[in-house]
KOLDRENKE-226344 format. One line per 3 residues: their letters; for each residue x negated, y negated, z negated of C-alpha. Coordinates in Angstrom, 3 decimals, padded with zeros to 6 digits, always signed. Example, Ala and Ser with C-alpha at 12.3 -4.5 7.8 and 13.67 -1.06 7.14 Angstrom:
BEGIN
AS = -012.300 +004.500 -007.800 | -013.670 +001.060 -007.140
REM end
This chain:
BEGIN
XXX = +000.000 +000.000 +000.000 | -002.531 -002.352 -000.849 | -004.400 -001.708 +002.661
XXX = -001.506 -002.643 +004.216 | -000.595 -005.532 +002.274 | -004.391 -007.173 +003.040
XXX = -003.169 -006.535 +006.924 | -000.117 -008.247 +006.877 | -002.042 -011.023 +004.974
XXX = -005.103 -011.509 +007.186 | -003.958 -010.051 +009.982 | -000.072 -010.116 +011.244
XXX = -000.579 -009.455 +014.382 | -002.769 -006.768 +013.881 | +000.420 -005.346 +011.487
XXX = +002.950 -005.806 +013.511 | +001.200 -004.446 +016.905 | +001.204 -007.124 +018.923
XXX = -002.614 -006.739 +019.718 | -001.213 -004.609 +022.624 | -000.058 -007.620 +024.316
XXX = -002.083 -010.620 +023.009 | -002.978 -011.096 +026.881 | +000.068 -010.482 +028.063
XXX = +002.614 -012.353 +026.842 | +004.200 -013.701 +029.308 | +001.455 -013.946 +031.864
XXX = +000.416 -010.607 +032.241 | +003.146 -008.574 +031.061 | +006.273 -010.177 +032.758
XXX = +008.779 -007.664 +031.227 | +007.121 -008.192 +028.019 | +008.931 -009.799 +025.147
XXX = +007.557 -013.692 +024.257 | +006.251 -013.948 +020.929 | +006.473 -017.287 +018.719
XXX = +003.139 -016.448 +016.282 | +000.914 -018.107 +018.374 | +003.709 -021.194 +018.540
XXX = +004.365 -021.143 +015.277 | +000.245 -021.592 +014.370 | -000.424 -024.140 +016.593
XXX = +002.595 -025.986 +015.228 | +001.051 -025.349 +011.835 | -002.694 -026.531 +013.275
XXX = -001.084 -029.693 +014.240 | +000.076 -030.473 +011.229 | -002.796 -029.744 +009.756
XXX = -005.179 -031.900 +012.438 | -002.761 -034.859 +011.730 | -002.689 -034.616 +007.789
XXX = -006.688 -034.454 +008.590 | -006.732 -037.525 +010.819 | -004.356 -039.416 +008.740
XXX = -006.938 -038.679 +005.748 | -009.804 -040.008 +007.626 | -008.278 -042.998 +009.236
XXX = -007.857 -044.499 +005.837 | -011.461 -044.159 +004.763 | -012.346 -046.637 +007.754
XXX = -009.935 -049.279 +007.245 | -011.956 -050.937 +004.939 | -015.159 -052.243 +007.339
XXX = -017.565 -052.526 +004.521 | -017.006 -048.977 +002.868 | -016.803 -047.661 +006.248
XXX = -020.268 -048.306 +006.661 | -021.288 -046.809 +003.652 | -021.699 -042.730 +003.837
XXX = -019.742 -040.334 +001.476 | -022.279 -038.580 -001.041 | -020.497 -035.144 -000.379
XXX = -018.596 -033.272 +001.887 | -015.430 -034.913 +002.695 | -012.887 -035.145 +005.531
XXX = -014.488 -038.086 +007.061 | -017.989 -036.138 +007.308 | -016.082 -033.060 +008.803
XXX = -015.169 -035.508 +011.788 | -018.411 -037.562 +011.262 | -020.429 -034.417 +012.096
XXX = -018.256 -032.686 +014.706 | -017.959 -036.364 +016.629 | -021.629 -036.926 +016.616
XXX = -022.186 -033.506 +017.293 | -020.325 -034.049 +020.865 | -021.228 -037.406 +021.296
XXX = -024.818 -036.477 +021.525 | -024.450 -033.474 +023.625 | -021.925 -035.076 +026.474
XXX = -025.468 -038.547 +026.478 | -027.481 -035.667 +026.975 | -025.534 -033.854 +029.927
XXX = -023.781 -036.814 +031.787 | -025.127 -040.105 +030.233 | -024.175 -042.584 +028.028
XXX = -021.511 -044.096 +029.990 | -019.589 -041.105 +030.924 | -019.968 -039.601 +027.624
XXX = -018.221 -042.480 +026.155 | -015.755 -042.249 +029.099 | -014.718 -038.487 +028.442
XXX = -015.359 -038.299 +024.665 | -012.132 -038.456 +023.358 | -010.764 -035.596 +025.598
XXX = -014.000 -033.320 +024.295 | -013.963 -034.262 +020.651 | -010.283 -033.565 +020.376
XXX = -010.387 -030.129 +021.957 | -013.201 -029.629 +020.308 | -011.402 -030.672 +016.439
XXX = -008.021 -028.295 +017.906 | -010.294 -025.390 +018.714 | -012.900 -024.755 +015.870
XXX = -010.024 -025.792 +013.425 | -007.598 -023.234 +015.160 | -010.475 -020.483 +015.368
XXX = -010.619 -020.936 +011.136 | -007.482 -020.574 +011.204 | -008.108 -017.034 +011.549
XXX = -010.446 -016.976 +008.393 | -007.371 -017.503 +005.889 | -005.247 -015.258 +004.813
XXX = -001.675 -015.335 +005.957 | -002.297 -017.348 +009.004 | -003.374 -016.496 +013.049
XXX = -005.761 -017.972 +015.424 | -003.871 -019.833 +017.992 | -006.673 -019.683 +019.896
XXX = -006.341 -015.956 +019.747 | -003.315 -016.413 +022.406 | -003.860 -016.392 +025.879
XXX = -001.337 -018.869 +026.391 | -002.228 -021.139 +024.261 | -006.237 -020.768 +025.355
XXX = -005.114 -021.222 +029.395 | -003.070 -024.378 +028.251 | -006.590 -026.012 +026.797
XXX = -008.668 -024.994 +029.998 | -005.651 -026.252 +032.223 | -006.556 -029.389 +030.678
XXX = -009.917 -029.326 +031.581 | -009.535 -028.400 +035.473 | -006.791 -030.892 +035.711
XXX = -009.043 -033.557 +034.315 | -012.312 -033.040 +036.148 | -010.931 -032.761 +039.074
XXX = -009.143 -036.494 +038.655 | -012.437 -037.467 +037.281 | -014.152 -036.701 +040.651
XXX = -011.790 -037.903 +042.894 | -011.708 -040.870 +040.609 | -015.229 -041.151 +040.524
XXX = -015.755 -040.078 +044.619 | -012.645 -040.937 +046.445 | -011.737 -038.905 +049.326
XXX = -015.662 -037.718 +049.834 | -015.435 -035.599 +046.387 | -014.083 -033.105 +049.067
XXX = -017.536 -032.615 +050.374 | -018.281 -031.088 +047.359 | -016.208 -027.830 +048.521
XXX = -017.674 -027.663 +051.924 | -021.320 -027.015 +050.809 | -024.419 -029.474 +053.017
XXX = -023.840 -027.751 +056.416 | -020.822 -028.076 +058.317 | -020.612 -024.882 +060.661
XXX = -020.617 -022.618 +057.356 | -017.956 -025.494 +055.956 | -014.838 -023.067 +055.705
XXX = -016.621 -020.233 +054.354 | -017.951 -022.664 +051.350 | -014.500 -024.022 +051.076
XXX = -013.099 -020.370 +050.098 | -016.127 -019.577 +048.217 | -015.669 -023.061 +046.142
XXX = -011.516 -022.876 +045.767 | -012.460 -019.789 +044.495 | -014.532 -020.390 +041.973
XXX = -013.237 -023.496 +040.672 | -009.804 -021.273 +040.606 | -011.873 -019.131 +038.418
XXX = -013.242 -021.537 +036.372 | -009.897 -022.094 +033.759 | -009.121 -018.643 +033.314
XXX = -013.117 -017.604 +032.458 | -012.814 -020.441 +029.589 | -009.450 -019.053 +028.236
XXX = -010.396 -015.561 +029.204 | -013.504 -015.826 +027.079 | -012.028 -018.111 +024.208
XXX = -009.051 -015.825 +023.725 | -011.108 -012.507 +023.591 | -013.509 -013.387 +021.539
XXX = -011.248 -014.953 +018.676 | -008.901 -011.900 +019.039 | -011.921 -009.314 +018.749
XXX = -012.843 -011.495 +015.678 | -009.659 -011.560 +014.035 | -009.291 -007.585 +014.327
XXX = -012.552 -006.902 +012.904 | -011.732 -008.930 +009.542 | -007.869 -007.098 +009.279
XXX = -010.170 -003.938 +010.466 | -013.002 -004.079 +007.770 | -010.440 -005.196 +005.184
XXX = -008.278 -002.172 +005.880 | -011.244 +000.180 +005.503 | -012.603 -001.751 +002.175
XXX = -008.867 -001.266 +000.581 | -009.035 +002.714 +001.618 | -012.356 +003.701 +000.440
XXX = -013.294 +000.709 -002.476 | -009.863 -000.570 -003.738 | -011.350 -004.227 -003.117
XXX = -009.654 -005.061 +000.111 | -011.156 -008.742 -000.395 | -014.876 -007.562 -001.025
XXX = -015.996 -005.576 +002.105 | -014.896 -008.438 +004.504 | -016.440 -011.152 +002.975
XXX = -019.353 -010.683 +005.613 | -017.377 -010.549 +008.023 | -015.919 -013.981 +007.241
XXX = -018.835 -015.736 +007.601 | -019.607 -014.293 +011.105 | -015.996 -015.102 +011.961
XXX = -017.447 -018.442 +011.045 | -020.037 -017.884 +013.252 | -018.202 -017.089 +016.045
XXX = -015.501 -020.011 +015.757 | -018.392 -022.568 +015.955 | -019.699 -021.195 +018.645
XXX = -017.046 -020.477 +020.793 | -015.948 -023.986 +019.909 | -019.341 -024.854 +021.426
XXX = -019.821 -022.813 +024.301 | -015.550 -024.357 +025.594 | -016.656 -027.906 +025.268
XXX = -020.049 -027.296 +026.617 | -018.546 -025.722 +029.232 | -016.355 -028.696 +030.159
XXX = -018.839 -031.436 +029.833 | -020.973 -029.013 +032.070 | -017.790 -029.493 +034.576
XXX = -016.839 -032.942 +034.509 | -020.590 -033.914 +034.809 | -020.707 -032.038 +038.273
XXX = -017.597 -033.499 +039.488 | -018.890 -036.921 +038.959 | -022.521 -036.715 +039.348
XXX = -023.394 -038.310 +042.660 | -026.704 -036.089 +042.920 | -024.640 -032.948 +044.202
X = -022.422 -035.182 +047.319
REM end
């Protein structure tokens, strides 16, 4: 009983089954039925990212403690490190002007995703991320907006970027290209949603095992939690490196 209890707690999907169709609900799996979990979290993660920002805007409306830095770990140093974390790697990759330009689309999926991938870590609750749907939604984003970024930034001639530098192999480049910027969403949430699913299951996995053979269901897992931390960070990283990586080719005039 108490096995099952930690699953239900750490892991409800994982309970209830619905690993079987994490991927395929409703893409994949057309006859499938929809599930709400994954709606239901990133309702919750919402919340939770407004209560956050709400908590941090109100350390900086006062300039001259603004300026001054916390002396421990606080909400405004969560977004203080995250921010400057981005910030830093977009100057490096596309320049100070662009980073500035495309900052606020980066920082905030990078705030929804590592917050969503924790989400994961606590009992009771699911990774939105997790979701394929929810994962596709976030790179949709991202191939919607790099795209309007290079026309934006190229007119009519960021077209040339599909037909490759010599014209009589033009059309085959233009499949090749369509292709693989086609491709390029669904290997984001492809990769995003797999690897916070796998996570997830290991955790309910290793805390199902610990409650069988130790009778401490919230011992044996507790390594596992800080890998899962591992593994949110980075695959926070690796999405919004990722997109930086493709809005910096769409408006970098080194590749037209």
């Amino acid at each position: 009983m108490a096995d099952q209890t930690f699953i239900d707690l750490f892991s409800p999907e994982l309970a209830h089954g619905s690993y079987n169709d994490v991927f395929g609900n409703p893409l994949l799996k057309p006859g499938a039925d929809v599930g709400v979990t994954h709606i239901v979290m990133t309702l919750v993660l919402i919340a939770i990212i407004v209560t956050l920002g709400l908590i941090a805007r109100g350390k900086f409306t006062n300039k001259e403690t603004a300026m001054i830095p916390e002396g421990k770990f606080s909400v405004r140093n969560f977004f203080e490190l995250i921010f400057g974390a981005v910030l830093g790697m977009m100057t490096d990759m596309m320049g100070k002007e662009n980073a500035r330009r495309y900052f606020p689309l980066i920082a905030s999926l990078a705030v929804f995703i590592f917050l969503g991938n924790l989400m994961g870590l606590v009992p009771g609750l699911a990774p939105p991320t997790s979701n394929l749907n929810t994962s596709l939604a976030c790179s949709a984003v991202v191939f919607v907006t790099y795209n309007i970024a290079g026309f934006r930034e190229h007119g009519i001639g960021y077209l040339k970027h599909f037909l490759g530098p010599i014209w009589f192999i033009a059309p085959l480049m233009l499949v090749i290209e369509l292709i693989g910027h086609i491709f390029r969403p669904v290997s984001l949430a492809i990769r995003l949603a797999g690897n916070m699913t796998g996570d997830h299951m290991v955790v309910g996995m290793f805390g199902q095992l610990a409650s069988e053979m130790l009778s401490v269901p919230f011992l044996l897992p507790v390594p596992f939690l800080f890998l899962g931390l591992l593994v949110s960070t980075i695959q926070t990283l690796v999405f919004c490196l990722l997109t930086t990586i493709y809005i910096s080719l769409a408006v970098s005039h080194d590749s037209h």
